[in-house]
C-alpha positions in Angstrom: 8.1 13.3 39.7 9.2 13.9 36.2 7.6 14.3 32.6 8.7 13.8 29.4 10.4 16.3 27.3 11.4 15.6 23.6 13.6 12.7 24.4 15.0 13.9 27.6 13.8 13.7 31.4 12.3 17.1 33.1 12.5 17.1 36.6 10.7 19.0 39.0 12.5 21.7 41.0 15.0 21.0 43.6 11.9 19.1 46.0 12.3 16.5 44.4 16.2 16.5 44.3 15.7 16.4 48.6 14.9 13.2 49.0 17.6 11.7 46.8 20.0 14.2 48.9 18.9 12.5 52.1 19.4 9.4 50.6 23.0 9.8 49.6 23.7 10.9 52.3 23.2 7.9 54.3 24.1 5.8 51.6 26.9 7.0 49.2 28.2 3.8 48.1 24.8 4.0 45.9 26.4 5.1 42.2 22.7 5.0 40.7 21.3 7.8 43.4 24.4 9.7 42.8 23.1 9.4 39.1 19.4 10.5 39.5 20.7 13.6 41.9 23.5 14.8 39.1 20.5 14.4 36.3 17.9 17.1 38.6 21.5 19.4 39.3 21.9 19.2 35.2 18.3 20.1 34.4 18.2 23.2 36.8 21.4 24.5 35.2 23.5 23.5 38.4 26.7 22.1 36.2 29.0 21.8 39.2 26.9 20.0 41.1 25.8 17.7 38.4 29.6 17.0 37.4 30.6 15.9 40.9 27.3 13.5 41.4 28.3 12.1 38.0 31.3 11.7 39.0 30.3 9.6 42.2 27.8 7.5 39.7 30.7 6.4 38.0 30.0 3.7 35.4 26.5 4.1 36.0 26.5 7.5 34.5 28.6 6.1 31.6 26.3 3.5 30.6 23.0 5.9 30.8 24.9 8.5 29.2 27.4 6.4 26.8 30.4 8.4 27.6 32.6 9.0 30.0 32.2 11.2 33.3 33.2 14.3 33.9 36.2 12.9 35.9 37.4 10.5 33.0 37.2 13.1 30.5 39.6 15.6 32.7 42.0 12.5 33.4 42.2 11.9 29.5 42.3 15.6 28.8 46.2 15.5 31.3 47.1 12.4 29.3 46.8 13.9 26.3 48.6 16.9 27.6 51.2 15.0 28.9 52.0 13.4 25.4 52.0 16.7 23.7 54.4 18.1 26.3 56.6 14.7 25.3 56.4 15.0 21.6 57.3 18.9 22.4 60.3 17.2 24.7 61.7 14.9 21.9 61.6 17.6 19.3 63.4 20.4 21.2 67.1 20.0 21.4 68.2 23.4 23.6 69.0 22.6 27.2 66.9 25.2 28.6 64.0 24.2 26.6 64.0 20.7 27.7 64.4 21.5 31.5 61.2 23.9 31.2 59.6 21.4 29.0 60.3 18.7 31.6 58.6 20.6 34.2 55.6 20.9 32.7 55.5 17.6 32.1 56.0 16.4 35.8 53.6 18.7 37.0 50.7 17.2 34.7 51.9 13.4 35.5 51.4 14.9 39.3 48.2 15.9 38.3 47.4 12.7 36.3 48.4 10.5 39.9 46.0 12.9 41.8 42.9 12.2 39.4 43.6 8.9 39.4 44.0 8.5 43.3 40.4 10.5 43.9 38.8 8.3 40.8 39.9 4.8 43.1 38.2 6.4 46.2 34.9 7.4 44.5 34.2 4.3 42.1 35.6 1.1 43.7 33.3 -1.0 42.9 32.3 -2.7 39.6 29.2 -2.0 37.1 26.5 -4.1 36.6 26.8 -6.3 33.3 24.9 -4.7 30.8 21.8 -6.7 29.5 19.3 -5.7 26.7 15.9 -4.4 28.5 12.7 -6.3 27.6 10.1 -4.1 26.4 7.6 -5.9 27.6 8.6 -7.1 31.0 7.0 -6.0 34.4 9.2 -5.8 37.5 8.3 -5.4 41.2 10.3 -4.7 44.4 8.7 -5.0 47.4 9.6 -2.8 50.2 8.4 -3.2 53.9 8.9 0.5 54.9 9.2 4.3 52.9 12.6 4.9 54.5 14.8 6.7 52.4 17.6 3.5 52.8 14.5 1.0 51.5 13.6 3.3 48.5 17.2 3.5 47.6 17.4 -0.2 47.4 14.4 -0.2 45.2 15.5 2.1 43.1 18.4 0.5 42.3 16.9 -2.7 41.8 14.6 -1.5 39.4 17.0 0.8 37.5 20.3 -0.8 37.3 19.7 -4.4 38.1 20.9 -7.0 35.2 17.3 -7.7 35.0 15.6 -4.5 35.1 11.9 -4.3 33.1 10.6 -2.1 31.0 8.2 -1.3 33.8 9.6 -1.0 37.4 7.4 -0.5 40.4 7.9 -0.2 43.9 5.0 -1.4 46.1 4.6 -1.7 49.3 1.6 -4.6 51.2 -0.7 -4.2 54.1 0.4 -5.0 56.9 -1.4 -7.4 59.3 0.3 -7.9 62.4 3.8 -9.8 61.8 2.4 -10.2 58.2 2.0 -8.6 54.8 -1.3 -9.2 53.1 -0.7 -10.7 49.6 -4.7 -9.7 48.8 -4.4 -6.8 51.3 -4.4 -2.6 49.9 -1.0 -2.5 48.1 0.2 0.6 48.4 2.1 1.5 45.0 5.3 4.0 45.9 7.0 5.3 42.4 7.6 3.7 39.1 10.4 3.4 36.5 9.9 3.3 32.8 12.6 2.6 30.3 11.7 4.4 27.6 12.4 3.3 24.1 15.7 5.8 23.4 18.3 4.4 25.0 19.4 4.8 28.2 16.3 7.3 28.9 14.2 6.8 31.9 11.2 8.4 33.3 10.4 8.2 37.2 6.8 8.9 38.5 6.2 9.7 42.1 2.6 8.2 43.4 2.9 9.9 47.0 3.2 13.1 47.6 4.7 12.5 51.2 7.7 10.9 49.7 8.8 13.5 46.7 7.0 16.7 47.8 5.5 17.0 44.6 2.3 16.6 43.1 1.6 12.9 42.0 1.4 10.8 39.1 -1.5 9.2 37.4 -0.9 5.4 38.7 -3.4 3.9 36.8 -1.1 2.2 34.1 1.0 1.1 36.9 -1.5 -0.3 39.1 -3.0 -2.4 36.1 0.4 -3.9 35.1 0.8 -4.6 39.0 -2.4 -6.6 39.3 -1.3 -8.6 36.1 2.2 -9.2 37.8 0.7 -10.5 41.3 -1.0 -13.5 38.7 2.3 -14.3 37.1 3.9 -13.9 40.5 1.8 -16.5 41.6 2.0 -19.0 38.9 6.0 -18.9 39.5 5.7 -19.8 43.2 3.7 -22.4 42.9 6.1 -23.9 39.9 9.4 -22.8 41.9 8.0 -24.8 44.7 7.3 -27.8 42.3 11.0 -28.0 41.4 12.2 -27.6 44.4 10.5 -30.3 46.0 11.0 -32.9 42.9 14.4 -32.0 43.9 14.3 -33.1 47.1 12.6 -36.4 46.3 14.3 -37.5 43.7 17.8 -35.9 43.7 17.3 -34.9 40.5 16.3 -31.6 38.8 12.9 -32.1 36.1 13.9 -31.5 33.1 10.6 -29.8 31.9 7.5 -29.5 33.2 5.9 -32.7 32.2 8.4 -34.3 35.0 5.7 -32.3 37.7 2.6 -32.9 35.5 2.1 -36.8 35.9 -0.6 -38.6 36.8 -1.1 -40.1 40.8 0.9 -40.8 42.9 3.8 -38.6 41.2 1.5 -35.2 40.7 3.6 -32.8 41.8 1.6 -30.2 40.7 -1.8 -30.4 39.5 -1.4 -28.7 36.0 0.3 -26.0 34.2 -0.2 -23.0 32.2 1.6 -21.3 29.1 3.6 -18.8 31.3 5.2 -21.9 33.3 6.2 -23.6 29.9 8.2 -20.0 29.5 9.5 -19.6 32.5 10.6 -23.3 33.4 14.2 -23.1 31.8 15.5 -20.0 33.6 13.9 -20.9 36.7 15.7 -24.1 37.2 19.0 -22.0 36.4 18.1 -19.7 39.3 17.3 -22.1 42.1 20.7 -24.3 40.6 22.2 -21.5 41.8 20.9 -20.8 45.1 20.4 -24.5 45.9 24.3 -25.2 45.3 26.2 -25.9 48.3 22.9 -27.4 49.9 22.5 -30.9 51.0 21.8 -33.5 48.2 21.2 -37.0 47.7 17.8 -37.3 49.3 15.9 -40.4 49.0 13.0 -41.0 46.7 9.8 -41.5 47.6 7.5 -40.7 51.5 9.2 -37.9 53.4 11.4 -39.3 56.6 11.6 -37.3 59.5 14.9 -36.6 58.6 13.8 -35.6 55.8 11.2 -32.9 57.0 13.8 -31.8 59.5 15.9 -31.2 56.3 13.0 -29.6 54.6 12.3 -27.6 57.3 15.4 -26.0 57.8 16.1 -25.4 54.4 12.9 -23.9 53.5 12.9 -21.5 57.0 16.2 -20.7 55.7 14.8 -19.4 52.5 12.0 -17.9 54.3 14.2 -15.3 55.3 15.9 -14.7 51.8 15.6 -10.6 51.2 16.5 -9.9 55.0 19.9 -10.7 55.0 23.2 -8.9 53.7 22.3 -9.9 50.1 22.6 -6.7 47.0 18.9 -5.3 46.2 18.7 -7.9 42.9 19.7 -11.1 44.4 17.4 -10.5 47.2 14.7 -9.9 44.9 15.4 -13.0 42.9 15.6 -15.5 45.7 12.1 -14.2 47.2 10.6 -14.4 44.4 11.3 -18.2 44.7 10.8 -18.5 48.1 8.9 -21.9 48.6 5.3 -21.3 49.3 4.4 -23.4 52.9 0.9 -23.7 54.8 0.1 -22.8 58.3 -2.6 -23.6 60.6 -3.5 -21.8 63.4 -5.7 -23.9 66.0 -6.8 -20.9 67.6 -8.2 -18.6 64.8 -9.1 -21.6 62.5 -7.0 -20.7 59.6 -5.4 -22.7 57.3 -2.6 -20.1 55.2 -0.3 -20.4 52.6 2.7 -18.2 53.1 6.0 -17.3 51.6 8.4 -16.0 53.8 6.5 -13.3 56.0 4.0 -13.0 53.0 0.4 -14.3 53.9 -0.6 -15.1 50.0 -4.0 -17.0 50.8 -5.8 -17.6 54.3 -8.6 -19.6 54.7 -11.8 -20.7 57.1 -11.0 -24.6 58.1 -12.9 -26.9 60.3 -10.3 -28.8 63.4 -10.3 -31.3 65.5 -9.4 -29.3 68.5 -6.8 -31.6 70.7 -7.2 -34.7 67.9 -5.3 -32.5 65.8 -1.7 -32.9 66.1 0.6 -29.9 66.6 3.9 -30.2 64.6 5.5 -29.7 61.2 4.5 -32.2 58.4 4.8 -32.6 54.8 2.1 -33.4 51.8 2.9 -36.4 51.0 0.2 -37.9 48.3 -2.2 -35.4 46.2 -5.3 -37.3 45.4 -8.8 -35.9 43.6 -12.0 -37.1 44.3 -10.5 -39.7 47.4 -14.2 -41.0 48.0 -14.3 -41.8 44.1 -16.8 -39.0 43.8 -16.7 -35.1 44.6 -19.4 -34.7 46.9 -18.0 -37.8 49.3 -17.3 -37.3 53.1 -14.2 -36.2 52.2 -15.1 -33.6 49.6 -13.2 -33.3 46.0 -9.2 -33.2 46.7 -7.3 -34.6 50.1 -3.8 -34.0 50.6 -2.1 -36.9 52.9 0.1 -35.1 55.5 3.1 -37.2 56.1 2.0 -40.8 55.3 -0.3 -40.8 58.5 -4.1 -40.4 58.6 -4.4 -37.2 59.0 -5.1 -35.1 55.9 -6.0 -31.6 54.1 -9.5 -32.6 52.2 -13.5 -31.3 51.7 -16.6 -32.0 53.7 -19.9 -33.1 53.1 -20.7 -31.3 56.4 -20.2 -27.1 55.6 -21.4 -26.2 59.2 -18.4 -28.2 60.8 -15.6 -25.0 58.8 -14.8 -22.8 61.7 -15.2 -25.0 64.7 -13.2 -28.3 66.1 -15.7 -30.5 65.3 -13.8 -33.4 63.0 -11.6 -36.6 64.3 -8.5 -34.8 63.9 -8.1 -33.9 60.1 -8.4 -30.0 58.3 -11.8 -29.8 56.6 -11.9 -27.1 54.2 -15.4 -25.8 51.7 -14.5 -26.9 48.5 -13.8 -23.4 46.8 -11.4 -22.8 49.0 -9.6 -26.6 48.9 -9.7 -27.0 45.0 -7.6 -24.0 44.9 -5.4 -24.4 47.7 -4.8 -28.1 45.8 -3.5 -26.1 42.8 -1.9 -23.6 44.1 0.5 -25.8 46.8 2.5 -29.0 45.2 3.3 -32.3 46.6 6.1 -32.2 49.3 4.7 -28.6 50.5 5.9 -28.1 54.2 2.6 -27.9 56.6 2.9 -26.6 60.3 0.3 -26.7 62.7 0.2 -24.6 65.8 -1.5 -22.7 68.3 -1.4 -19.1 67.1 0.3 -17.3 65.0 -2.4 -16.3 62.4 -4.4 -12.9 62.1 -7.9 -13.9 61.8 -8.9 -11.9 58.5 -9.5 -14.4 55.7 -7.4 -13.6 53.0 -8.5 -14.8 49.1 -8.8 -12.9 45.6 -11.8 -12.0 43.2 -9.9 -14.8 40.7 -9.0 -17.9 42.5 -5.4 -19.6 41.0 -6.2 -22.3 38.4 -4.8 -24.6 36.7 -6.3 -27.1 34.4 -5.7 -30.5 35.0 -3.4 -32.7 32.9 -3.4 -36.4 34.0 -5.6 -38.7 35.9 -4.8 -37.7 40.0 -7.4 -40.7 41.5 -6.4 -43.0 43.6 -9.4 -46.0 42.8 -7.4 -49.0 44.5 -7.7 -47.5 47.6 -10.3 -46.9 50.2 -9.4 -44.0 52.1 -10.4 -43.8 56.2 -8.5 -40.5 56.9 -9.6 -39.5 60.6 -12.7 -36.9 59.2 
């Protein structure tokens, strides 16, 4: 825990400074721990200490502290020796003077090598770029455990990322089974503020267990969180979008109006202000992670090449955040992990996921064996398929892979929870109009036996977003098997 002092960072006594210890220890390539556990030596007057976990921090301390560590300021100290002892050399003309004087000098370039030698060992690798911290920005890292390797990584992320926020948080979700809950108790860990002086930071502890200390007010933190899980959501959903335009079309939209158009081409079914925003940047992200991938796919209904492609990719960046990847890029990539759906025969649920992250899980009505097992894709979004909203097949209906089998409503609620339709997913209309916003067209669907908790899994406030363009369908009759 720490608290604010003038415009400096008190740290509690040396409890806190354990866990960071641990942490180095198993992780000492981490410059910004070394950094945190030099700043709680300085503030209990431990100057030795402090200097050598500065000098670990390397660059790290130098751009929090803007100047150089206590290592660089010792090397430049025996360079500046050394060219004293040389101006001394050129001046003095006596024999004896100059052999002395070239002594001293080759014992301080000795000394200068020696520095220089340790300094390679200890900072070998290269600083983050510098960026200008927003103000205003909220940032999350999610962590699946409270091990001290995990919290390192989070740390970092949210501390000395290129990207860090004015407001960093470490959170960690409920787990259910092989899942995390999206909706579940979030558990909130610590928090990073950048405080307006530069380079001055202030770290609050929200479990005792973890710092030994007493903890923080999380109320602030816990508020920003819950408006960051809405944003978070609105840029799945949109990542998704792009991705699958990309897929169909071989091109990248060039703004969001290329995912807003009316039927058969809704990608998504509106937008929302934050989207507009974040649409530019976006695209440059998934340019990035995409390159190297496959291209050239063909426009229009899904092949099964093409949702074996899908597939593979998207499983692929399922698992993005597990792998070898640095804290940041990790965090960026599952933050765009595409969102799929999952329906479990057994349980009767019908979830949208990213990754290992259950964000929505809903009661559905089946078909028992009439409803096929296997991997699909959306392949047409269509409101009101009856030509009305109370039809047999409710308000929205999502085609799954050009066959007659869909996503849609009922006009029968009794039949949600029980296999009692020709085949298709019935869903009760709260629960369909949003899943309809929330996932776009080309959304990967997998049906199986299993796999599911059984806990339905929706917010208070449902994901929006107000519709654009005209998504009916009137030339055709639809005779999905309901």
């Amino acid at each position: 825990m720490t608290r604010k002092k003038g415009d400096e960072i008190e740290m509690e006594p040396i409890r806190n400074s354990e866990h960071l210890k641990e942490y180095v220890k198993l992780h000492p390539e981490n410059r910004m721990a070394w950094y945190l556990l030099g700043k709680q030596y300085e503030q209990q007057g431990r100057a030795a200490k402090a200097n050598y976990c500065y000098i670990q921090a390397g660059d790290i301390y130098e751009a929090y502290e803007q100047k150089p560590d206590p290592l660089s300021e010792a090397q430049e100290q025996v360079r500046a020796q050394a060219e004293h002892a040389m101006e001394w050399l050129r001046k003095e003309r006596q024999r004896r003077i100059r052999w002395r004087a070239a002594y001293v000098v080759a014992a301080i370039l000795v000394l200068a090598v020696v520095f220089s030698i340790s300094r390679s060992k200890t900072s070998n690798v290269a600083a983050p770029a510098e960026k200008p911290v927003s103000m205003s920005a909220v940032g999350v890292a999610l962590v699946d455990s409270t091990t001290a390797g995990e919290l390192g990584d989070a740390m970092q992320q949210l501390m000395a990322g290129d990207d860090r926020a004015a407001l960093g948080i470490a959170a960690r979700l409920q787990q259910d089974g092989n899942w995390r809950n999206w909706n579940g108790t979030t558990e909130l860990l610590f928090a990073v503020e950048q405080l307006p002086q530069g380079g001055v930071m202030q770290l609050s502890w929200y479990e005792s267990r973890l710092c030994n200390c007493s903890p923080a007010d999380a109320t602030k933190s816990y508020a920003a969180y819950g408006d960051w899980t809405l944003e978070q959501e609105q840029r799945w959903t949109l990542a998704s979008g792009i991705r699958h335009y990309y897929n169909r079309t071989s091109q990248w939209p060039a703004s969001v109006d290329d995912l807003v158009k009316p039927y058969p081409n809704n990608y998504m079914a509106g937008d929302t202000p934050m989207m507009q925003t974040i649409f530019e940047p976006l695209v440059t992200e998934l340019k990035r992670e995409m390159k190297g991938q496959e291209t050239g796919k063909a426009t229009g209904a899904a092949s099964t090449n093409e949702q074996s492609n899908d597939a593979q990719s998207e499983d692929d960046q399922g698992k993005a955040g597990k792998g070898n990847a640095s804290p940041q890029a990790s965090a960026v990539q599952w933050s765009n992990t595409p969102l799929q759906i999952r329906v479990d025969k057994t349980t009767h649920r019908l979830a949208v996921v990213s990754g290992d992250i259950i964000i929505r899980s809903y009661k559905v009505g089946l078909g028992g064996d009439r409803t096929p097992e296997g991997s699909f894709l959306i392949s047409e979004k269509v409101r009101n398929p009856n030509g009305r909203e109370d039809g047999p097949f409710g308000s929205r209906g999502m085609t799954l892979s050009d066959t007659n089998y869909a996503i849609h409503g009922t006009d029968e609620p009794n039949s949600i929870g029980v296999d009692d339709s020709l085949g298709c997913i019935r869903m009760d209309r709260e629960d369909l109009e949003e899943l309809y916003d929330l996932v776009p067209l080309g959304t990967k669907v997998t049906i199986s036996q299993g796999g599911l908790p059984a806990s339905v899994s929706v917010p208070a406030e449902r994901f929006h977003l107000e519709p654009k363009q005209d998504e009916t369908n009137p030339r055709r009759t639809y005779a999905w098997l309901n």
